[in-house]
C-alpha positions in Angstrom: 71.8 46.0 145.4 73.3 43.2 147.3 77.4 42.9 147.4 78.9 40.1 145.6 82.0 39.2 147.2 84.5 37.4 144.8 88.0 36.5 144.5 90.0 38.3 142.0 90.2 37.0 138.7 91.4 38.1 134.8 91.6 37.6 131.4 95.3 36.4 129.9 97.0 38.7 128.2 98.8 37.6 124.7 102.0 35.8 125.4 101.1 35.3 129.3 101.3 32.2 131.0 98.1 32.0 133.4 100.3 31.7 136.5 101.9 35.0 135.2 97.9 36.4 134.5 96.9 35.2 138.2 99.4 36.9 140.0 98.7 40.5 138.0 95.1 40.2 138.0 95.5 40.0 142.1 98.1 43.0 142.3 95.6 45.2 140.1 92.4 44.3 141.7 93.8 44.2 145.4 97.4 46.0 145.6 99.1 42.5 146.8 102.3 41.0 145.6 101.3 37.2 145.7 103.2 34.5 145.0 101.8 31.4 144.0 102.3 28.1 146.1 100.1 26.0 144.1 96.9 25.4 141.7 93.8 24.6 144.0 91.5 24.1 140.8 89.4 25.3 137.1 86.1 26.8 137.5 84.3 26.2 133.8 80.9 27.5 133.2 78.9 29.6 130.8 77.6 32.8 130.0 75.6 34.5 127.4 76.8 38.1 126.2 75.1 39.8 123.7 72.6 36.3 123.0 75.5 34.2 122.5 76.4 31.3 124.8 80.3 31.5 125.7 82.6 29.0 127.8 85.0 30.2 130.1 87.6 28.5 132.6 89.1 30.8 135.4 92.1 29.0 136.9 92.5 29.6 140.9 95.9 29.4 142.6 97.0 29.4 146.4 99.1 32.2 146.2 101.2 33.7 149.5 101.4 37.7 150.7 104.5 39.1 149.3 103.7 42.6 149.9 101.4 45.6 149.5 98.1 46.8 151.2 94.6 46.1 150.0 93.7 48.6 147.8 91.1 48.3 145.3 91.3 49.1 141.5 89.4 51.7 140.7 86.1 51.1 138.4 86.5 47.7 138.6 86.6 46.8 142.4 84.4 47.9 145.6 86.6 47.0 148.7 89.6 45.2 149.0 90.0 43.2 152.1 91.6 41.1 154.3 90.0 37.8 155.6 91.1 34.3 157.2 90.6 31.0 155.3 87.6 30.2 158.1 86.1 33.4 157.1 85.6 33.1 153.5 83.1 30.4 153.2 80.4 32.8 154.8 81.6 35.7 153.0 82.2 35.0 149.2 78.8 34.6 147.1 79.6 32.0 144.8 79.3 28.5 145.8 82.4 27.1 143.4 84.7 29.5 145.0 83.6 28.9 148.2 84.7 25.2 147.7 88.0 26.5 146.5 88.4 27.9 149.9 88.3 24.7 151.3 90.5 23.3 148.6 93.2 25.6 149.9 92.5 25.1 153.7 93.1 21.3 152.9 96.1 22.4 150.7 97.4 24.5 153.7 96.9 22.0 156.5 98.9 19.3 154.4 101.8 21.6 153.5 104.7 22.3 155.6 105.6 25.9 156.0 108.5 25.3 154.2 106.5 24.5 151.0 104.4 27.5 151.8 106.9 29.4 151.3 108.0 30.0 155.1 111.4 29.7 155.8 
């Protein structure tokens, strides 16, 4: 079976803001403390579970190391890992995530380290 590299993503638990659901979802599923610089973008699509058609949005944030080592969550993840912004086009499978990537290049290009959280 081919790997299908993704970026980590959740469901929101009740009474948690998605910003708040981003960040856990990526401490979970990857060991990282992130912080979040900015929203890069929505992803909508739709799937069918169990013969019924569903809509679902994941919201994607550009989010900074804050600590921790890849690690991934047991049962739910393969590998963790680290890898550059000009590595991740090639490497993730889905094309709408792959564009995010260069949302977040652009997003990181534009910035100023001090609004990347740099001091």
């Amino acid at each position: 079976m081919p790997r299908i590299w993704s970026l980590p993503k959740g469901h929101v638990e009740p009474n948690e803001s998605v910003e708040a659901a981003a960040t856990r979802e990526v401490l979970e599923e990857t060991g990282i403390q992130a912080a979040i610089i900015s929203k890069l973008s929505d992803i909508r699509y739709w799937f069918y579970a169990n013969k019924i058609k569903h809509s679902k949005v994941v919201h994607f944030f550009l989010m900074r190391y804050m600590g921790g080592s890849p690690v991934p969550q047991l049962g739910e993840v393969d590998e963790a890992v680290w890898a550059g912004l000009s590595v991740l086009p090639s490497m993730l499978t889905h094309i709408n995530e792959r564009r995010l990537i260069e949302i977040a290049q652009q997003t990181v290009n534009e910035k100023a380290p001090h609004e990347l959280g740099f001091h």
